[in-house]
Each structure stands twice: as structure tokens, then as C-alpha cells.
NUNULO-949631 format. One record per residue (C-alpha): residue in three letters; x, y, z. Coordinates in pm, whole numbers, plus 32768, in hexadecimal, padded with zeros to 4 digits. Example, Ala and Ser with C-alpha at 12.3 -4.5 7.8 and 13.67 -1.06 7.14 Angstrom:
ALA84CE7E3E830C;SER85577F9682CA;
# end
This chain:
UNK8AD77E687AA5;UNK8A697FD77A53;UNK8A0880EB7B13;UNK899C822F7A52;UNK89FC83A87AF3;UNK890384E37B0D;UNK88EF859679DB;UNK896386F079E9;UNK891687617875;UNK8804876F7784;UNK872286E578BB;UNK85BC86E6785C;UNK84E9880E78F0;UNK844787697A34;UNK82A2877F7A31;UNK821688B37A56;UNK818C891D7BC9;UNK803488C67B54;UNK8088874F7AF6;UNK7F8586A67B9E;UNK803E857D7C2E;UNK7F2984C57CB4;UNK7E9484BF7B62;UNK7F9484627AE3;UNK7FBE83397BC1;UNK7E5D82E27B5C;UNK7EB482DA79DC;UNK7FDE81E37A1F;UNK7EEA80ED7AFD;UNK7E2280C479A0;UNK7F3B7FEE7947;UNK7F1C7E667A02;UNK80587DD57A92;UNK80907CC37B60;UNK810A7CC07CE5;UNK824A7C3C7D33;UNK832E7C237E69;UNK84AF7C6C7DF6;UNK859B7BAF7F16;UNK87277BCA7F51;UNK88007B898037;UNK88667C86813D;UNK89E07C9E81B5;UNK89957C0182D6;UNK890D7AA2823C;UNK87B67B14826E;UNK86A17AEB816D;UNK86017C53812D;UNK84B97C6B8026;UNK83DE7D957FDA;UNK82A77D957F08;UNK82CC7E047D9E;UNK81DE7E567C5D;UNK82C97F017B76;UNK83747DD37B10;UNK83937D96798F;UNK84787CFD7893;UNK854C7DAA77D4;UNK86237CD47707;UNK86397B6D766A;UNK87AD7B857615;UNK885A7B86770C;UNK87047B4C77B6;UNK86CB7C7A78B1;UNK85CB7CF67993;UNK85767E197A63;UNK84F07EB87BAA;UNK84DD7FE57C5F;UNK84F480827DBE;UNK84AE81A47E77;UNK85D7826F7EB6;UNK852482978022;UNK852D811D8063;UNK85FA8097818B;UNK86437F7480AE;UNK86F480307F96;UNK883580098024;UNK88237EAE8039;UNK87BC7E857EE0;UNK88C77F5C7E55;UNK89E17ECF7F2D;UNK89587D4D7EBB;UNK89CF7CC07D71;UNK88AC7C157D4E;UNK872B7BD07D81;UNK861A7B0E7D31;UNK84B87B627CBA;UNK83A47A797D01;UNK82457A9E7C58;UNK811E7A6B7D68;UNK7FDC79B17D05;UNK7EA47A127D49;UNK7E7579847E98;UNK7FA879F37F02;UNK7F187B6A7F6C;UNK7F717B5880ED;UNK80BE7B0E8062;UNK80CC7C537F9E;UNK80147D0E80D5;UNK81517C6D81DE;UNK82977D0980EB;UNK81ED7E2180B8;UNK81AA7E568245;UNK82AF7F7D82E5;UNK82367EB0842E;UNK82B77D888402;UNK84337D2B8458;UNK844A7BD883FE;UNK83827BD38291;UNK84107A60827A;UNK838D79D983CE;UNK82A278BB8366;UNK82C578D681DE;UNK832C77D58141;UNK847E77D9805D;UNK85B777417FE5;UNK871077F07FB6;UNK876278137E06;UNK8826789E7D43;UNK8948794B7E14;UNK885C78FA7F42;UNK874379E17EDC;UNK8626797C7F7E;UNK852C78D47E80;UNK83D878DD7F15;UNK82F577997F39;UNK81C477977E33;UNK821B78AB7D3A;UNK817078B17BE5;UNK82FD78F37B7E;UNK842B79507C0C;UNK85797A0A7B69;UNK86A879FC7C04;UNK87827B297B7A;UNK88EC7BAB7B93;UNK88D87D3C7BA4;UNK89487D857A4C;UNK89107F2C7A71;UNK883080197B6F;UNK87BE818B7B1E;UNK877882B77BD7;UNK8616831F7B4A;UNK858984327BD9;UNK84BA83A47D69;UNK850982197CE8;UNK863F81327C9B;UNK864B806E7B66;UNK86D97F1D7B90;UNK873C7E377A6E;UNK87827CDE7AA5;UNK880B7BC279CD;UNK87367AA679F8;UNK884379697A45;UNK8703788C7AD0;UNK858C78857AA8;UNK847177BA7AE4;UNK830177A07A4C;UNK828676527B10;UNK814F76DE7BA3;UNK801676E27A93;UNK7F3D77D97B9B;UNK7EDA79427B20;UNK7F7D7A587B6E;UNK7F117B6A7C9A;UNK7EF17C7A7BD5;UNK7EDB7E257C28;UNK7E237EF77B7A;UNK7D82805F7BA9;UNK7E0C806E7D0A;UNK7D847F047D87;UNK7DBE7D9A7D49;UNK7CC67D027C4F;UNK7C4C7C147D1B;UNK7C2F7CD17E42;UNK7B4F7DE17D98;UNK7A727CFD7CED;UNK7A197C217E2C;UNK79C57D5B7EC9;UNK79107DDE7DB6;UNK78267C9A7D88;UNK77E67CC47F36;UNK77457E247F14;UNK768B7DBF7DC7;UNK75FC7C8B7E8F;UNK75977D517F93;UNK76797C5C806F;UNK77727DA880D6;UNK76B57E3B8223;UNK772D7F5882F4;UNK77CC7E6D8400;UNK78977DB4830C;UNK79307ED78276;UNK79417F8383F3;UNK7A4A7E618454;UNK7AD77E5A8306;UNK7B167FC8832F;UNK7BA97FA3849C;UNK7C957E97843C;UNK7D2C7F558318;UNK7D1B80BC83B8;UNK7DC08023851D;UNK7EDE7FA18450;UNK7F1680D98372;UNK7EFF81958485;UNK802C80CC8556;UNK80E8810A83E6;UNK8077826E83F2;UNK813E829E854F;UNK824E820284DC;UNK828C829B8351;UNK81AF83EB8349;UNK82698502831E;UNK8208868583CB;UNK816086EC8297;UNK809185DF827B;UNK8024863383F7;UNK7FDD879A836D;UNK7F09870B8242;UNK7E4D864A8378;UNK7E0987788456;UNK7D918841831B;UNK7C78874382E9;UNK7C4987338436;UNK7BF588C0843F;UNK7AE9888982EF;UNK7A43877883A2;UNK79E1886284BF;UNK7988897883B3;UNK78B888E382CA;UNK773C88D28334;UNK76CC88108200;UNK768A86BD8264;UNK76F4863E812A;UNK786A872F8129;UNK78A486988288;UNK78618529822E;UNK79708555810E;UNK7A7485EC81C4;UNK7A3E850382C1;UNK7AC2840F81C7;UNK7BE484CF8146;UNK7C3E84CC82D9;UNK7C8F834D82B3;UNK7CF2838C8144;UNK7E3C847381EA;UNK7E78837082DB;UNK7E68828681E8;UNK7F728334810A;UNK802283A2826A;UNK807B822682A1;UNK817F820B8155;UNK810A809080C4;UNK807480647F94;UNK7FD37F267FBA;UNK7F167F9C80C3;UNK7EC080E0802F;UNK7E1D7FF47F0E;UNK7D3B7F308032;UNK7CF4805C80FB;UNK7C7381437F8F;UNK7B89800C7F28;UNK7B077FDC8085;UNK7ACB816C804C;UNK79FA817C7F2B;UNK7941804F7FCE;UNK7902814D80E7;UNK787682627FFF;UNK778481567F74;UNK770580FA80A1;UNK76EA825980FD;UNK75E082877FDB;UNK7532814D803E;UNK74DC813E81D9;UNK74528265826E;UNK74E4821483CE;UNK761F82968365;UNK766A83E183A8;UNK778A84CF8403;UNK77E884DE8556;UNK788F862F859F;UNK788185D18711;UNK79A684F986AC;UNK7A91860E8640;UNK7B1E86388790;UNK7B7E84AF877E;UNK7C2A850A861B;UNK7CF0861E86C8;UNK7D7A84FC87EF;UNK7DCF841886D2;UNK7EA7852C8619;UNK7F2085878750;UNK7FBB841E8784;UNK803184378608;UNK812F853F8667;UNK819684A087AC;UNK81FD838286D5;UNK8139827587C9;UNK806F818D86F6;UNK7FA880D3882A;UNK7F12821B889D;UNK7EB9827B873D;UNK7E25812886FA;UNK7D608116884C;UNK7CAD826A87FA;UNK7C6A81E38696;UNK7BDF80C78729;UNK7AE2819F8820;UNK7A99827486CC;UNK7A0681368638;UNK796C80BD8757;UNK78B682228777;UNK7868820A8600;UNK77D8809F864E;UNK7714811F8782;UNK7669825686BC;UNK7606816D8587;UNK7564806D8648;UNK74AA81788723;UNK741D820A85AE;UNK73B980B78577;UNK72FA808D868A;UNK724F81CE8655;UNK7228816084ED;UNK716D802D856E;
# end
């Protein structure tokens, strides 16, 4: 095994100030790659897993693949300390698995999934489209991630199902179900309301738990333009961008990918019923769940989320009835 060292010559000038990395990040979700959860054993004898979609191969002789990792991850020790791990391609109907190793809220990833000790003892889990069972052969230090190279010693290709697959910050499938619901008229306001509640609850637990002061400061600031603007229209928007922060606030990628669709969903349905408006007598309910953000206590937070959505529930059905 290899392990490369910082560069400290002829080191490529970094991006400029300007670099727009959200743009950026855009670009690279124009290329499709499949979702997989990489597993190892910790020092303990536990099974640890996280979900992954920068796997790819790399070489057919000796046959090698790669992953990476945040260099922020609480599982990066593990992973470097481990001589070994094991990738395992999900299928498409294998999404809540993706959404449960990707989850900062869950301790036990492995309570109630089913798998069976491999290679080494990596965990090798039930009803992947194909598994890999590697040997670390090398990791690098590039830039925010960790490159890990593995060399396979086991694989296994038994399950003939499709691929879940990511691409342009969603999963395939995902998008396009949601995408045929609006078209067919069959995506109402109350749907998306509990859809929205579900996902924005959950971030926001994550959000207590991983968001850092700046991204407190990011909230506050929208917080502030919300009360400023006067334009219907401005207020709706950054409205949005409130649960957009939180969103990013919370630190999990797979959830970032739910909570974005479920977004642009919101901005159609916007356009579409005139019952829904922006409520600026809900700032003050913003302000108690940021508030419960920087204490760090994720059951206030989520109560006061809850009463935002029940308010937002209330006031829509009242326009309805007026509608009527």
C-alpha cells in the first residue's frame, strides 16, 4: 500500500476568488454515475458503510478501483486505518438504502439490513447489482476528498436489476416519477406540503447537528431580505433559499438531492395555484427555528418547523375557501 504526501513544489495555482464553485458542481452532475454504499470493518468488529457516487474503475491489470471521501467525514479515519473495503453497487429500488448510509442521524446504518461478512469480513450487502471486495492498494490527499484505490480480490455480478443512478443533482428515477406527477396534474399542494415537512424536519435535525456558525450567518442574512423585500414575487423566492440554507446547513448530499427536486417542484406549483402566497407573518417563526439551530437542540427546531407548516397549511386552505 501507498500513501502520497502534500506537494510543496510546482503546485498548481489554486482557482481564482471568482471560481464559481456551485457552478462548477453543476457542470460535474452532467456526468451520470451510479450510487454505491462502500463498507469496512471498524477496529472494533463493527460493520461501518457510507453512501458513495464517485466510485470508478481504474485498472484491469492488476484490476483496481477507486473512491473518495471528504476529508470532513467522521468515517475517514476508519477508512484509512482499515486495509480493506468493499463497494457494493445499489439497484434501483434500493434508494432508502442509499438515503439510511448517507443519514448523519443514524447510529446503527446496519440495524435491519440485510448482509453477510466477505472478503476479510467486509460486509457485503444483500441484493446488490455487484459487489467488489478490495484490499487498499494506495489513498491520496486531493485537495477537500481522499482517493482510495483498491485491488479487487472478490466481486460479484449475480443480480441482472438496473442500476440507481445520479445525475444533475437527483436520482433518475426519483426525478422522473416526480416529473410525470406534476405533468399529470396528480402533484397537489398537500402532497408536496407533507413531502416538504418530512424532508425539511429531517434536514433540519441534521442541520442542528452538522451546520457550522457561518452557515447560521448565511441563515440570518436571508432572514433580514425576507423582511425587506416588498415584492411579492422577491419574498416568495427568498423564502425558498430560507429552506435552500438549511438544506445545505444539514451536510448530506443525498438529502440535499431530495430536498432541491422537491424545490423546483415547489416553484412550479408556485406558478400554478393562486392560493399560495408568501407569508411574512411567518418570519418571526423562521427567527425561533434559527434560534434553536444555534442552541444545537433539534426537537425545538423541529417542533417550530412543524407549527411553520401547519400555519402555511392553515393560510392556504383559508385562500381556498375564499377562492370558493
Amino acid at each position: 500500500m501507498t500513501t502520497s504526501t502534500p506537494l510543496t513544489a510546482d503546485r498548481p495555482a489554486g482557482p481564482a476568488t471568482d471560481f464559481d464553485t456551485r457552478a462548477f458542481r453543476n457542470a460535474l452532475g452532467s456526468f451520470p454515475t451510479g450510487v454505491a454504499i462502500i463498507t469496512t470493518v471498524g477496529e472494533d468488529g463493527r460493520p461501518i458503510g457510507l453512501t458513495c457516487n464517485s466510485f470508478s474503475s481504474v485498472s484491469l491489470e492488476p484490476p483496481l478501483v477507486s473512491w473518495g471521501l471528504r476529508t470532513a467525514s467522521k468515517s475517514l479515519e476508519t477508512f484509512r486505518q482499515s486495509g480493506a473495503f468493499a463497494i457494493n453497487i445499489l439497484a434501483e429500488d434500493q434508494k432508502e438504502l442509499s438515503a439510511r448510509f448517507a443519514s448523519g442521524a443514524i447510529v446503527d446504518k446496519f440495524e435491519g439490513v440485510a448482509w453477510t461478512p466477505g472478503h476479510r469480513g467486509l460486509p457485503v450487502i444483500a441484493g446488490s447489482v455487484a459487489t467488489f471486495e478490495c484490499d487498499k492498494f494506495a489513498e491520496h490527499l486531493a485537495g477537500d476528498h481522499v482517493l482510495f484505490l483498491g485491488q479487487v480480490a472478490r466481486f460479484d455480478h449475480g443480480r441482472q436489476e438496473a442500476s440507481l443512478v445520479f445525475y444533475k443533482g437527483a436520482y433518475m428515477m426519483l426525478t422522473q416519477s416526480l416529473r410525470e406527477l406534476a405533468a399529470s396534474g396528480r402533484l397537489d399542494s398537500i402532497h408536496l406540503d407533507q413531502a416538504r415537512r418530512l424532508i425539511n424536519c429531517m434536514l433540519l435535525r441534521l442541520a442542528c447537528q452538522n451546520g457550522s456558525a457561518e452557515d447560521f450567518d448565511a441563515i440570518e442574512r436571508n432572514i433580514g431580505e425576507i423582511e425587506r423585500y416588498d415584492d411579492a414575487a422577491q419574498r416568495a423566492e427568498a423564502s425558498i433559499e430560507f429552506f435552500r440554507l438549511v438544506t445545505k446547513a444539514a451536510h448530506n448530499e443525498v438529502l440535499v438531492v431530495v430536498a432541491e427536486t422537491l424545490t423546483t417542484l415547489l416553484r412550479h406549483v408556485l406558478q400554478t395555484d393562486a392560493t399560495l402566497r408568501a407569508r411574512p407573518d411567518l418570519v418571526p417563526v423562521r427567527r425561533k427555528i434559527l434560534a434553536h439551530m444555534r442552541e444545537r437542540d433539534p426537537d425545538a427546531a423541529e417542533s417550530e418547523m412543524s407549527h411553520y407548516f401547519d400555519e402555511l397549511r392553515r393560510g392556504a386552505m383559508a385562500a381556498q375557501e375564499v377562492a370558493a
